[in-house]
FISELO-913047 format. One record per residue (C-alpha): residue in three letters; x, y, z. Coordinates in steps of 0.05 Angstrom, whole numbers, plus 5000, padded with zeros to 4 digits. Example, Ala and Ser with C-alpha at 12.3 -4.5 7.8 and 13.67 -1.06 7.14 Angstrom:
2
Ala524649105156 Ser527349795143 
END
This chain:
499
Unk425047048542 Unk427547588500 Unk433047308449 Unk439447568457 Unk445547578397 Unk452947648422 Unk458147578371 Unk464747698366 Unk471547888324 Unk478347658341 Unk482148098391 Unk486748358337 Unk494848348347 Unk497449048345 Unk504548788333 Unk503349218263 Unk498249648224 Unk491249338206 Unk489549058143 Unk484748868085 Unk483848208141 Unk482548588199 Unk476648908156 Unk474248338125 Unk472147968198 Unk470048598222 Unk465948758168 Unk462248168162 Unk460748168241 Unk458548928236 Unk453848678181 Unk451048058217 Unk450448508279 Unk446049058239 Unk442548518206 Unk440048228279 Unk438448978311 Unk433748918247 Unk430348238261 Unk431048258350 Unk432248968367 Unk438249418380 Unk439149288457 Unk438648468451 Unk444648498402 Unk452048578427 Unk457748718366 Unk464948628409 Unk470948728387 Unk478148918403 Unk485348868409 Unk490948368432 Unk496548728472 Unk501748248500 Unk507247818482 Unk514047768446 Unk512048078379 Unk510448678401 Unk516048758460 Unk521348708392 Unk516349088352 Unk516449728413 Unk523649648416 Unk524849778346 Unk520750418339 Unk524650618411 Unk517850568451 Unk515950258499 Unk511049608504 Unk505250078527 Unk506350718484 Unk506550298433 Unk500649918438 Unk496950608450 Unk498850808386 Unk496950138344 Unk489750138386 Unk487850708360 Unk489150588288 Unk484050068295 Unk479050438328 Unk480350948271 Unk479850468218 Unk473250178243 Unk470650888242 Unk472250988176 Unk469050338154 Unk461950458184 Unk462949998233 Unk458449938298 Unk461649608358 Unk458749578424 Unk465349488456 Unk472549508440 Unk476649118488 Unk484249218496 Unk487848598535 Unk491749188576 Unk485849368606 Unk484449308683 Unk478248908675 Unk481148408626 Unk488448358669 Unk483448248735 Unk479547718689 Unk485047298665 Unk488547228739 Unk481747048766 Unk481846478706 Unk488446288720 Unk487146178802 Unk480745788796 Unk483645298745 Unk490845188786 Unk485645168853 Unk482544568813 Unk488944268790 Unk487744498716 Unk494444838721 Unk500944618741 Unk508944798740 Unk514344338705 Unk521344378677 Unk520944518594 Unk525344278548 Unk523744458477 Unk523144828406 Unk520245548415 Unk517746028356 Unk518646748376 Unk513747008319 Unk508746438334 Unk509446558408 Unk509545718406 Unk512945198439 Unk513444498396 Unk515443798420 Unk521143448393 Unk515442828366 Unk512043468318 Unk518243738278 Unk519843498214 Unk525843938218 Unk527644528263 Unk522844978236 Unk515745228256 Unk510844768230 Unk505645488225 Unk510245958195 Unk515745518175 Unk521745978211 Unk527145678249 Unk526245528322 Unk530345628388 Unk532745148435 Unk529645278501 Unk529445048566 Unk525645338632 Unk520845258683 Unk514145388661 Unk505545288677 Unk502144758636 Unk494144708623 Unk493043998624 Unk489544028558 Unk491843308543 Unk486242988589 Unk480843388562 Unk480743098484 Unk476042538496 Unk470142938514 Unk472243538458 Unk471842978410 Unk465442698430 Unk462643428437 Unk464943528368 Unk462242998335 Unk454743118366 Unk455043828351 Unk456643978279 Unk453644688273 Unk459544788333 Unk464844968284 Unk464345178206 Unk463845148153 Unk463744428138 Unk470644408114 Unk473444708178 Unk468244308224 Unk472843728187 Unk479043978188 Unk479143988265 Unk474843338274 Unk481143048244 Unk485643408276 Unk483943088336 Unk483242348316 Unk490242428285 Unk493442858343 Unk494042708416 Unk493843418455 Unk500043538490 Unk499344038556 Unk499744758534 Unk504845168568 Unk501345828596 Unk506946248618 Unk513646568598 Unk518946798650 Unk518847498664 Unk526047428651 Unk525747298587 Unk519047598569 Unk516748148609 Unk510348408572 Unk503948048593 Unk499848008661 Unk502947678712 Unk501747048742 Unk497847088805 Unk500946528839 Unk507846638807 Unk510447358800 Unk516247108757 Unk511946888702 Unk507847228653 Unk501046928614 Unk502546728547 Unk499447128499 Unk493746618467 Unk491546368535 Unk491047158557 Unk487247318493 Unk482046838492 Unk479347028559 Unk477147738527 Unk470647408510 Unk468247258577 Unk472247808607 Unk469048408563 Unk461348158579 Unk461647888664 Unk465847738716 Unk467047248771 Unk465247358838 Unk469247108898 Unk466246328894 Unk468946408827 Unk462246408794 Unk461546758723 Unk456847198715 Unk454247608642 Unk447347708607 Unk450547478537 Unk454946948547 Unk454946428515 Unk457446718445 Unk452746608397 Unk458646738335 Unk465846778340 Unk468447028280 Unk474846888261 Unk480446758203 Unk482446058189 Unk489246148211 Unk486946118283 Unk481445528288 Unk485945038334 Unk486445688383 Unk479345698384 Unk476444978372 Unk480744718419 Unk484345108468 Unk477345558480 Unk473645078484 Unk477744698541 Unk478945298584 Unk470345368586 Unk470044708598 Unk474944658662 Unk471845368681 Unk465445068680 Unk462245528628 Unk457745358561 Unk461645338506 Unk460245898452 Unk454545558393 Unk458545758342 Unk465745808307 Unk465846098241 Unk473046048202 Unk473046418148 Unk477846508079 Unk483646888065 Unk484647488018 Unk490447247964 Unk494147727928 Unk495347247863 Unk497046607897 Unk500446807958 Unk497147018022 Unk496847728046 Unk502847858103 Unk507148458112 Unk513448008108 Unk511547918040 Unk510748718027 Unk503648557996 Unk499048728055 Unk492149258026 Unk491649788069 Unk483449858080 Unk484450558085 Unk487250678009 Unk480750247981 Unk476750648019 Unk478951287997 Unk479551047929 Unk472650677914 Unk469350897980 Unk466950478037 Unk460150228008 Unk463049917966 Unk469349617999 Unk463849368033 Unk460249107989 Unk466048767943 Unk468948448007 Unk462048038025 Unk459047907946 Unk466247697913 Unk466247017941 Unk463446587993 Unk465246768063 Unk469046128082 Unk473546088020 Unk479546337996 Unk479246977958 Unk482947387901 Unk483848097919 Unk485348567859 Unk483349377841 Unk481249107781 Unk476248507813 Unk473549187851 Unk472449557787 Unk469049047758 Unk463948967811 Unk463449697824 Unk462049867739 Unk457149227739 Unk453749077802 Unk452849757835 Unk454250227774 Unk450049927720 Unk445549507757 Unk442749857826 Unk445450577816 Unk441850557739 Unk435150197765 Unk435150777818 Unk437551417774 Unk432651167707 Unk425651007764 Unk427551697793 Unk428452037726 Unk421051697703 Unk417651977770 Unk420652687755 Unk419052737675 Unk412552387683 Unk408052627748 Unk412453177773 Unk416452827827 Unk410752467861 Unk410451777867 Unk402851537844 Unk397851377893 Unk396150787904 Unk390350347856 Unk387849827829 Unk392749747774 Unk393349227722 Unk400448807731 Unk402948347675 Unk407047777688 Unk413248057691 Unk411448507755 Unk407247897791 Unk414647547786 Unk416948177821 Unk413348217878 Unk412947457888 Unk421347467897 Unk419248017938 Unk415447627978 Unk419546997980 Unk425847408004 Unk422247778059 Unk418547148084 Unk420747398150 Unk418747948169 Unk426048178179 Unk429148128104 Unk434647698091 Unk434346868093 Unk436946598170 Unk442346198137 Unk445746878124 Unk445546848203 Unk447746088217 Unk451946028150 Unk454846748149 Unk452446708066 Unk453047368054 Unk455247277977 Unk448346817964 Unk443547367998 Unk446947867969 Unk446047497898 Unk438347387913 Unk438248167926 Unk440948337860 Unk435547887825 Unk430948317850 Unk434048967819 Unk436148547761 Unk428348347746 Unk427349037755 Unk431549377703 Unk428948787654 Unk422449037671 Unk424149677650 Unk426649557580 Unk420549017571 Unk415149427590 Unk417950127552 Unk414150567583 Unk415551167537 Unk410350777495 Unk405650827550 Unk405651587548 Unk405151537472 Unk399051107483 Unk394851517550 Unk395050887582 Unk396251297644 Unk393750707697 Unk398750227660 Unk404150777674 Unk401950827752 Unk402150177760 Unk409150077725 Unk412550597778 Unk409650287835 Unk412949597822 Unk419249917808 Unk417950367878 Unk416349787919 Unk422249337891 Unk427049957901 Unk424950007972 Unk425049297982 Unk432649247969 Unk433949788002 Unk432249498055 Unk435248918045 Unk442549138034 Unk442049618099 Unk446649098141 Unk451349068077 Unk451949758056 Unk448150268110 Unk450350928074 Unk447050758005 Unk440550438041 Unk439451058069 Unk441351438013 Unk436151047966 Unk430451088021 Unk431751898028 Unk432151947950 Unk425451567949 Unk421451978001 Unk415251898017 Unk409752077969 Unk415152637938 Unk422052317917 Unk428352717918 Unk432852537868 Unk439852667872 Unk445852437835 Unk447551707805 Unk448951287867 Unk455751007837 Unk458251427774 Unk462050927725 Unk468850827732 Unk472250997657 
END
């Protein structure tokens, strides 16, 4: 059986412009995605990704631009298709949740589960944020304000569909608990473990009145009521890769989701309600969650309320995508908390890129030029001291594989650790440069010495070029093209220092 790897970003809200978040997810699926076309093959790997359409935010946010809900969310889409292409990112799909195939989709969801009883109507009485799109019982306010985003609440009280979540906590627990690679990292696997044994699960209310809310996809057994927008949104995953047919049988050639990616903000949407909504469907759950970190601006978290939101964009065209990239995956571990700043960027760009890679390329380049005419030696019997044996043993230990990088990158998403073993590699490298002198070995005729000297530094060069292909394509190819084949072709420094 040929394996197959389908992983996923959020469906993004288009209620406003993407940011340095939107990227960050993105990025690091695009990366584990190109890292897996590497190890399995191109056609068993699926990259989706997309955007949420519906809901309350972004009927206010159409009315105050004097649009309406669907020219609106036109527009928005497309700044995040644009964005992605700016980024080097390759999708396989980009799923909008105004799209006939998802709308068809989450109907289909909605009549098998009120078929099976999953689903039901009842009078509401509550506490409803309009910029959560969340309804909260009396029993979990400290006050009347949102316990997410801490805004004040309205007084509401309707008919509405419930999804009996309530009587499925027992077995999420259980599941849970005998399944820790089901959610991470650790912290996060925790986080919700406790959640649960602290929280009893109230029935989540499904729908809106069309009344009140008239953007979202209709109920098919009640006209008058609208999907609410997390319950719509979810769906995408299943609706983007199969279908049901009329028995209500799912059918798809990559579900289950091997990854969701997501940001840590919405774990309980997917560790619980997902999770429940497979279950009463009948479907495997995906294998697994990954919440990851925020990007801080000082101590506060990026929002647009707060006017300190990155546009990706600006970076971009500032320090250039490789390495936005890059600084976005090395500057700290995936599912922690991080500290954005143009001068954190600088810093790794100067250090990491400038004086580390882009020198080790430019100086082995330079040597190959000045000392046999552009053309990389041919291959000897050559003797090594210790210093390249080390070399091409953390060659060999990092490309154990076959395929490059470690598999934890894969089940841990540690892109700051692999990238870290990379850079010992061109670190080692450079040492071995200013260790072995070779100017002395032209002084001396110890031309075999010299051979044998390039071809460590070739092979190393080529081996991390390899290696950072899922992290930073453009340059990979860049130092492979450089490098040729027998005959290099240097051009300029890979990343000119920033003054």
């Amino acid at each position: 059986m040929v394996k197959k790897f389908y992983i996923t970003t959020p469906l993004y809200y288009v209620n406003a412009s993407p940011h340095i978040g939107h990227s960050y997810t993105t990025i690091a699926a695009d990366c584990l995605a190109r890292y897996m076309r590497q190890a399995i093959g191109k056609d068993n790997v699926w990259l989706l990704t997309g955007t949420d359409e519906h809901g309350q935010k972004i009927e206010r946010a159409a009315q105050a631009e004097g649009l309406n809900p669907k020219e609106f969310v036109d527009a928005t889409a497309v700044q995040f298709k644009e964005l992605w292409k700016a980024l080097n990112i390759f999708y396989n799909d980009f799923i909008r949740t105004t799209e006939e195939r998802h709308v068809k989709t989450v109907q289909r969801v909605l009549e098998i589960l009120f078929e099976k009883g999953q689903i039901y109507p009842a009078k509401y009485e509550g506490w409803y944020c309009t910029p959560c799109e969340t309804f909260w019982m009396q029993t979990q306010l400290k006050d009347l304000t949102c316990p997410d985003c801490s805004r004040s609440l309205e007084k509401i009280s309707e008919t509405n569909y419930f999804f009996r979540l309530s009587e499925h906590q027992d077995w999420l627990m259980k599941y849970i608990s005998a399944h820790p690679d089901f959610i991470k990292p650790s912290s996060r696997y925790e986080e919700m473990a406790r959640f649960l044994e602290l929280n009893k699960l109230e029935d989540l209310c499904i729908s809106r009145p069309k009344e009140r809310m008239g953007w979202g996809i209709p109920l098919p057994f009640s006209p008058d009521h609208v999907t609410y927008v997390w319950f719509d949104a979810l769906i995408n995953y299943i609706s983007a890769v199969g279908s049901f047919d009329d028995k209500g049988k799912y059918e798809s050639q990559w579900w289950p989701a091997d990854l969701h990616l997501i940001g840590k903000d919405i774990l309980r949407q997917h560790a619980v309600y997902w999770p429940i909504m497979l279950y009463a469907l009948g479907l495997e759950l995906p294998k697994t969650i990954f919440a990851h970190g925020w990007w801080m601006i000082g101590q506060d978290k990026m929002s647009k309320s707060r006017g300190n939101v990155v546009n990706p964009i600006d970076m971009v065209n500032k320090f250039g995508v490789e390495t936005y990239r890059y600084f976005l995956l090395r500057d700290v571990p995936f599912g922690l908390d991080g500290s954005f700043s143009e001068e954190s960027i600088i810093k790794r760009f100067n250090g990491d890129l400038a004086n580390d890679l882009g020198n080790l390329v430019y100086r082995t380049l330079t040597m190959i030029e000045k000392y046999f005419d552009g053309n990389i030696p041919e291959r000897g019997v050559f003797v090594k001291g210790k210093q390249a044996e080390l070399i091409e043993e953390k060659i060999n230990l990092i490309n154990k594989n076959g395929i490059g990088l470690s598999p934890s990158v894969i089940t841990d998403c540690n892109f700051s650790a692999a990238l870290k073993e990379v850079w010992e590699i061109i670190n080692m490298a450079n040492k071995y440069i200013e260790d072995t002198k070779p100017w002395n070995l032209i002084k001396e005729n110890k031309t075999d010495e010299l051979k044998g000297f390039i071809l460590v530094l070739v092979d190393a060069i080529r081996e991390v070029a390899i290696q950072i292909h899922s992290f930073m394509p453009q340059t990979s190819e860049s130092i492979i093209e450089q490098l040729g084949k027998d005959k290099i072709k240097k051009g300029k420094p890979l990343f000119p220092r920033i003054v």
